[in-house]
C-alpha positions in Angstrom: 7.6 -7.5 10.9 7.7 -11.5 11.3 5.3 -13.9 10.2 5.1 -17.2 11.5 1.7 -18.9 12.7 -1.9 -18.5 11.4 -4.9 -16.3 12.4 -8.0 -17.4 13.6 -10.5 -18.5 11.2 -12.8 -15.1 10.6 -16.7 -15.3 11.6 -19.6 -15.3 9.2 -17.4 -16.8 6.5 -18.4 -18.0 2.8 -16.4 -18.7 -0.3 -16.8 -15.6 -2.6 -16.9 -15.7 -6.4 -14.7 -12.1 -7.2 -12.8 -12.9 -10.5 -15.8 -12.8 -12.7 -16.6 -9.1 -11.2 -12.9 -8.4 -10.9 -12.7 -9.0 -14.7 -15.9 -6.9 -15.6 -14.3 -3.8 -13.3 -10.9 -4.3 -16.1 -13.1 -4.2 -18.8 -14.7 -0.8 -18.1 -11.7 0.4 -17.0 -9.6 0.2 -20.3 -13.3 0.7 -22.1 -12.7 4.0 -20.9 -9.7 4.9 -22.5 -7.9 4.2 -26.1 -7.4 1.4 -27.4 -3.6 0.2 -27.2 -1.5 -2.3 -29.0 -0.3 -4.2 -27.2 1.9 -5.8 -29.9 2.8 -8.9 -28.6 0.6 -12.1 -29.5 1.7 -14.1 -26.3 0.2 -11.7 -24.3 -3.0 -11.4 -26.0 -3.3 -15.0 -25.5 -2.3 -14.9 -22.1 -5.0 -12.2 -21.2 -7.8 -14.6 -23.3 -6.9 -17.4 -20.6 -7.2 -14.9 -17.7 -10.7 -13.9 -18.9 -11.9 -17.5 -17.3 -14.0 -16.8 -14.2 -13.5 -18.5 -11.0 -13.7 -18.1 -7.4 -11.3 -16.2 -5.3 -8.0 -17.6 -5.2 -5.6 -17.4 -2.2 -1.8 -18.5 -2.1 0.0 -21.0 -0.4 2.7 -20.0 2.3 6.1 -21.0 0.4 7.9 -19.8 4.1 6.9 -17.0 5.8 5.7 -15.7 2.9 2.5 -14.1 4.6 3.6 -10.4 4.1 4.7 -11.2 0.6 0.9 -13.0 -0.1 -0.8 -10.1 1.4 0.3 -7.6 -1.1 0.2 -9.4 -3.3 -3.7 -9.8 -3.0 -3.7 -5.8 -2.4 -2.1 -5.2 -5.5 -4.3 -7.9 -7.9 -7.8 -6.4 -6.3 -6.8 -3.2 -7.2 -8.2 -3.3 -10.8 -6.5 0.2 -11.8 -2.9 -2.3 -11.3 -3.7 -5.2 -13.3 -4.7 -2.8 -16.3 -1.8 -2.0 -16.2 -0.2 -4.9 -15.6 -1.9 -6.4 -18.4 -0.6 -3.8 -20.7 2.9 -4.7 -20.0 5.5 -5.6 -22.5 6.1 -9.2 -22.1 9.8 -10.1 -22.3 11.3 -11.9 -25.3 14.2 -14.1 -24.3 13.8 -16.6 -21.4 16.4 -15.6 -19.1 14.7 -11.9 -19.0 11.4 -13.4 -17.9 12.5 -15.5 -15.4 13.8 -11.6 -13.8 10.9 -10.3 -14.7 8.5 -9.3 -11.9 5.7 -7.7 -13.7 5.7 -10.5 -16.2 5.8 -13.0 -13.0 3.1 -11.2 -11.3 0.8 -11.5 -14.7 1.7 -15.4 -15.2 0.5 -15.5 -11.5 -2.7 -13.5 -12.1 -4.1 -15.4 -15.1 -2.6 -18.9 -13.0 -4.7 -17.4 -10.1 -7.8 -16.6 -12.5 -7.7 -20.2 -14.4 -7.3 -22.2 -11.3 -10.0 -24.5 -9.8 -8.3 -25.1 -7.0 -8.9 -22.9 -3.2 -4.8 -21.8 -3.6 -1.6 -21.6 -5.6 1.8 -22.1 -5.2 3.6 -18.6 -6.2 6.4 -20.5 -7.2 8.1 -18.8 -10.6 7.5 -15.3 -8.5 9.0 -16.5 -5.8 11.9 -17.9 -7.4 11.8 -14.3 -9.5 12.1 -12.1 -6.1 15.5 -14.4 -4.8 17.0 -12.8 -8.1 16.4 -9.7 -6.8 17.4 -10.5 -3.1 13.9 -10.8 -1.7 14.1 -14.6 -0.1 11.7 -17.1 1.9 12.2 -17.4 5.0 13.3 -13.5 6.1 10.6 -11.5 8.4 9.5 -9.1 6.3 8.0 -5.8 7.4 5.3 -5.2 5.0 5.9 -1.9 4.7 9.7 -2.2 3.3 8.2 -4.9 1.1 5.6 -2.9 -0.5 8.4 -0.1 -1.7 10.5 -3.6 -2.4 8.1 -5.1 -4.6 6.7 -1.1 -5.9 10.2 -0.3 -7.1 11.1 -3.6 -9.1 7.6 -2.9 -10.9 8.6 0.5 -11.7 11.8 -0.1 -12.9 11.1 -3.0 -15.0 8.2 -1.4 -16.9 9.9 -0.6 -20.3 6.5 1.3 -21.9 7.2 4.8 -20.2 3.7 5.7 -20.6 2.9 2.2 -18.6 5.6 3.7 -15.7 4.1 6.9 -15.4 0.5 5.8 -15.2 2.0 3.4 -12.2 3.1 6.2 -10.5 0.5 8.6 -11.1 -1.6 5.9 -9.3 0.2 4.9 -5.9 2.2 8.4 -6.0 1.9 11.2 -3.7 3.6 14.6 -4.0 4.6 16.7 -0.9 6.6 20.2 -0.6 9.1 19.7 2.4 10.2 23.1 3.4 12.3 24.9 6.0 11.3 28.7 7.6 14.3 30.3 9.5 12.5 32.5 12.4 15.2 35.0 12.4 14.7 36.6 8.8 12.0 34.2 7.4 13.7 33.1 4.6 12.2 29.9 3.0 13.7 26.9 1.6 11.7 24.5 -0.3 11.8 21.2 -1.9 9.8 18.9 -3.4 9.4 15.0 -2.9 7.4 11.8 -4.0 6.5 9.2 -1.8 5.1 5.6 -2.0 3.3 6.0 1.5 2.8 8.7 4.5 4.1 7.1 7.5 1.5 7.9 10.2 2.8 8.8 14.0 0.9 6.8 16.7 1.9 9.5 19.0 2.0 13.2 18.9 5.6 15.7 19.8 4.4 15.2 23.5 4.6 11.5 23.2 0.7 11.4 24.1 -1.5 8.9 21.9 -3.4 10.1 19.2 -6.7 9.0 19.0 -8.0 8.6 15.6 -6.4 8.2 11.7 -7.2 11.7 11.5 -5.2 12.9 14.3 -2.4 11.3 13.0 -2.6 12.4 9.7 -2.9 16.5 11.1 0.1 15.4 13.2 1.8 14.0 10.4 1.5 17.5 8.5 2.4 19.6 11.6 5.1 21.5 11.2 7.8 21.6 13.9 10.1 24.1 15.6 13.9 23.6 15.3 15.8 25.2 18.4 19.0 24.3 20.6 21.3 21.1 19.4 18.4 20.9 16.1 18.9 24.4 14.5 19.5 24.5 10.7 22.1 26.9 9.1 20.1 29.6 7.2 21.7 30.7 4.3 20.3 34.6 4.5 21.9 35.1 7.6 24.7 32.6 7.1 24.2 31.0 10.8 22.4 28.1 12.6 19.2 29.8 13.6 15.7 28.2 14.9 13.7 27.0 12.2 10.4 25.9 11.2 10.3 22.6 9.8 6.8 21.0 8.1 5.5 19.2 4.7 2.6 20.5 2.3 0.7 18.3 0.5 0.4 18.8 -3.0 -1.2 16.0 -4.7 -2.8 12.9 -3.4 -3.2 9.5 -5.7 -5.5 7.3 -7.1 -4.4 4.7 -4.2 -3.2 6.0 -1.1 -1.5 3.8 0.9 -1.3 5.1 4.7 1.8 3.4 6.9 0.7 3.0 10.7 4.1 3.0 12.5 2.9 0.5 15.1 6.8 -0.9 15.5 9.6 1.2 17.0 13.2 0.7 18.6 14.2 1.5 21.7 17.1 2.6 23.0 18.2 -1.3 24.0 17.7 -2.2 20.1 15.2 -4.4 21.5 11.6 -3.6 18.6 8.0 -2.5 20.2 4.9 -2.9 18.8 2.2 -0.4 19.6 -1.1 -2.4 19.6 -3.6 0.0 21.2 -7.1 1.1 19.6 -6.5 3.7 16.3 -9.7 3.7 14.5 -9.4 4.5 10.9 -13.0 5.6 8.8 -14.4 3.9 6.0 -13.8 7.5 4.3 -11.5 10.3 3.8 -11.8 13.5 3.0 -8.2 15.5 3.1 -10.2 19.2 2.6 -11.8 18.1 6.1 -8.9 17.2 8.0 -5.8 19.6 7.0 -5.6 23.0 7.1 -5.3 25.4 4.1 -1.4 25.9 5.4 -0.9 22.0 5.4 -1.4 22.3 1.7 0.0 23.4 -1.5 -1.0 26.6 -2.6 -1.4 25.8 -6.0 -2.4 21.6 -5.0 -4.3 20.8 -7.8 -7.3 18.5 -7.7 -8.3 18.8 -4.3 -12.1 18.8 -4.7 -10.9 15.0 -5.4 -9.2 14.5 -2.3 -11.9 12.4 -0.8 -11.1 8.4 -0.5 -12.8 5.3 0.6 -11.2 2.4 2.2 -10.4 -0.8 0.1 -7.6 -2.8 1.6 -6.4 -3.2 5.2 -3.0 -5.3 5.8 -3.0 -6.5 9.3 -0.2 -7.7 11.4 -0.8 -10.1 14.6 1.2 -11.2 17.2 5.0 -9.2 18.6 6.9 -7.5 16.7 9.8 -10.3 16.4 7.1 -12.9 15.0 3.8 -12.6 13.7 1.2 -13.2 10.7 0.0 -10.8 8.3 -2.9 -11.1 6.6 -5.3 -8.8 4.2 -8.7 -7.6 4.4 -9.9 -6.1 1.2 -13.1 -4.4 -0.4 -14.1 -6.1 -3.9 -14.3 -2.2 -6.2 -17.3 -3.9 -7.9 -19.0 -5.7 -5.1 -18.2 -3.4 -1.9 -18.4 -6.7 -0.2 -14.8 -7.2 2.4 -12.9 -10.5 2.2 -10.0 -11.9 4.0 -7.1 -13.1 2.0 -5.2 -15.2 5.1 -2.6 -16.8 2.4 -4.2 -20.1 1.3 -7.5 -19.0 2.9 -10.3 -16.7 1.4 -13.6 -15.9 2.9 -15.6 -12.8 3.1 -16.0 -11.1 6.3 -18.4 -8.0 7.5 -17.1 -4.1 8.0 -16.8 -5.3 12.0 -14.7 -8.2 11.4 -12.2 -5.4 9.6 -12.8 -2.7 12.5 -11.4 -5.9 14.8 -8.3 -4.5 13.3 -8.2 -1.0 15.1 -6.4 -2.7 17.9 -6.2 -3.4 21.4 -3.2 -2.7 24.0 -4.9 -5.2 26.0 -4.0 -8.3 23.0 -1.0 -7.9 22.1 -1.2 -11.0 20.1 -4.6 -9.7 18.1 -4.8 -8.0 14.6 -3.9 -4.9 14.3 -4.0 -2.8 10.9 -0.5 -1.7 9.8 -1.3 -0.3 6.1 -4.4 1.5 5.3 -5.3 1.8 1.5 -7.7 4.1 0.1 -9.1 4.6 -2.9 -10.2 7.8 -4.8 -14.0 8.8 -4.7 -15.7 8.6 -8.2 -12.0 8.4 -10.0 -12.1 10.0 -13.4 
């Protein structure tokens, strides 16, 4: 939600040295598949110049900006993105790459990559996003911003293949369907979505206790009766009805939403900031049932994830700081990205993040991203 001061300065801190190792993780990645032209000779070049190494790189609030610079991070770490970022098709005429965000986000990377400095400005991206009526100085929630900032990538992508490789990584796939209890007739329908927004409390409004709970909650189905019932078309009346979501397919990078903010009936926003522990690993064939799934889900023997980016929020809901804790894929070492600020941290500096109803004003994780087990 808002962002406004910093966070503490994380314990057993020291500069890391990622962009040489991110680099190396890009060049397997596309050594595994064919070669592409890319068919534009600025962007070769500009690819050459982000093959420098240097040291991590963080960014430089431009205005509470700290949500924005947070996934930002998420999305530059993941090295499944930038190979396809790096693929794009670069704009010709001037205007169209000043509205460009990929092309924005990939003149950041390679400024990011060549820079000697601790931080950058993320000025042309910046000025990019007003375009699009994403401004400084608005309290972002970082979820709305990360299906913001998803979407313009998506839809400025002109290589389709590009677009659908970007979805088939961050994409999940879920069968909403509706089971009237009178006849048991079945309607069914199938959705995307960029996240799975997580309950912290179950129907009986009591908490859940782990990321597991709430993800079994999340695929619960529930019972439609009284002022909720849903017309059935077989028997052409309202009639109680079983409401629930299978999951069909699960992608490369799953981002989980915690719904740790919520408005009361006075309009007034909450934020839930007691203890949800969240694993290092995932596996969906261990926590939902065969009936929370898609009978013909495909690819579930790869349902099992491992953590690699946290963004946390601290302080209320009204104003706050977020910042990003995030796995290197070719180190396994954690790092903070706390905007201009980049140190790496330990597993227990991350589980700090599980929260605590006790500091309201401490971190607490609001998106949880995971990445697929031994990817093929």
């Amino acid at each position: 939600m808002g962002q406004g001061f910093g966070c503490p300065e994380k314990s057993r801190k020291s500069e890391p040295a990622l962009n040489q190792s991110m680099r190396k993780a890009e060049d397997g990645e596309e050594g595994r598949e064919e070669a592409v032209e890319r068919g534009d000779k600025k962007l070769r070049a500009l690819c050459g110049v982000a093959d420098l190494n240097n040291g991590a790189i963080g960014l430089y609030n431009m205005g509470l900006s700290c949500c924005l610079n947070s996934l930002l991070q998420v999305f530059f770490m993941n090295t499944h993105f930038t190979v396809i970022l790096r693929r794009i098709k670069v704009p010709t005429v001037d205007t169209e790459q000043k509205k460009s965000v990929p092309y924005q986000m990939l003149l950041l990377l390679e400024q990011m990559q060549r820079s000697k400095q601790r931080a950058v400005y993320p000025h042309q991206l910046v000025r990019c996003l007003t375009l699009h009526n994403l401004k400084l100085f608005v309290q972002y929630d970082a979820a709305q911003l990360f299906l913001s900032l998803w979407n313009l990538i998506k839809s400025q992508i002109t290589d389709g293949q590009l677009a659908d490789r970007l979805t088939t990584l961050y994409t999940i796939r879920v069968q909403e369907y509706l089971v009237c209890q009178k006849c048991s007739f079945e309607t069914k329908r199938d959705s995307n979505m960029l996240t799975l927004p997580l309950p912290m409390f179950n129907s009986c409004s009591q908490r859940l206790k782990t990321l597991e709970d709430s993800l079994c909650c999340f695929f619960q189905p529930e019972l439609l009766t009284d002022n909720n019932m849903c017309l059935c078309e077989h028997c052409e009346r309202k009639t109680p009805c079983l409401q629930g979501m299978r999951l069909a397919c699960l992608p490369h990078t799953l981002t989980l939403h915690l719904k740790r903010f919520y408005y009361r009936k006075s309009s007034w926003t909450q934020k839930i900031s007691y203890c949800l522990p969240f694993p290092q690993s995932l596996d969906f064939n261990q926590i939902l049932t065969q009936e929370q799934c898609h009978p013909d889900a495909k690819e579930k023997a790869d349902w099992q994830y491992d953590l690699f980016g946290v963004v946390a929020h601290s302080g209320l809901a009204s104003f706050g700081h977020y910042c990003a804790y995030i796995r290197s894929l070719t180190e396994g070492k954690w790092y903070c990205f706390n905007d201009s600020s980049v140190c790496q941290v330990l597993w227990d500096d991350v589980k700090c993040t599980y929260g605590n109803s006790h500091t309201h004003w401490g971190e607490t994780a609001y998106l949880l991203v995971y990445m697929r087990k031994n990817p093929q």
